[in-house]
N, C-alpha and C positions, 0 to 999 in steps of 0.2 A: 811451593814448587810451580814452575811452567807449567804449561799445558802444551799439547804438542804444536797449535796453532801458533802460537810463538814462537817456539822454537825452530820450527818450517820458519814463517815469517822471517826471522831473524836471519836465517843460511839465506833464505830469496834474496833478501834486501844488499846482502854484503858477499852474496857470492860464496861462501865458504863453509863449512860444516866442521867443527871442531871436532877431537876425539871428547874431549869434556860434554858438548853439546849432542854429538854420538850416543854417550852414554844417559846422557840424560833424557832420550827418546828410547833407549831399551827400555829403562825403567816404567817411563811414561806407561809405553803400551804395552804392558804386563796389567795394567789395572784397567778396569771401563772405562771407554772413552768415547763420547758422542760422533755420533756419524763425519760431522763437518769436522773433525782432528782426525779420522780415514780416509777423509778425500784430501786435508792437505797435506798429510804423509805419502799418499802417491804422487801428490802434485811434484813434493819432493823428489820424489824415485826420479820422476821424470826427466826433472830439472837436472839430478846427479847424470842422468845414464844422456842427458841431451849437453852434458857438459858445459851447463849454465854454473850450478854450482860443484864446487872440489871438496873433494873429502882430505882432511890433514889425513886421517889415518891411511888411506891409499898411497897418498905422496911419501908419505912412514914407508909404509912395505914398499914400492916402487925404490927410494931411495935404499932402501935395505938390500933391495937385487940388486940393483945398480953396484953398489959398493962390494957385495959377495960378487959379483962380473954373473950373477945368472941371469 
């Protein structure tokens, strides 16, 4: 399995955070994980909330209001 460093990396690189890739950073950080896979998990945060990169599953719910008209 990845590590969370990749998986950040990979969302950085391409702009986008899959739900699969999603899940696969829950998983991640339920086990021990070295300091530098915490700092690029915020790096991440960042990147989502500075809308470098999108989350598919936001665009899911968002599309989901949208179509219920909430």
């Amino acid at each position: 399995m990845a590590n969370i460093r990749e998986v950040v990396q990979k969302a950085l690189k391409t702009g986008y955070l899959s739900v699969t890739e999603e899940d696969k950073l829950r998983q991640l950080l339920t086990r021990k994980y070295p300091l530098e896979d915490l700092n690029a998990f915020m790096k991440l945060q960042l990147a989502v909330m500075n809308g470098n990169v999108k989350q598919e599953s936001r665009e899911m719910f968002c599309s989901k209001q949208l179509s219920q008209g909430i």
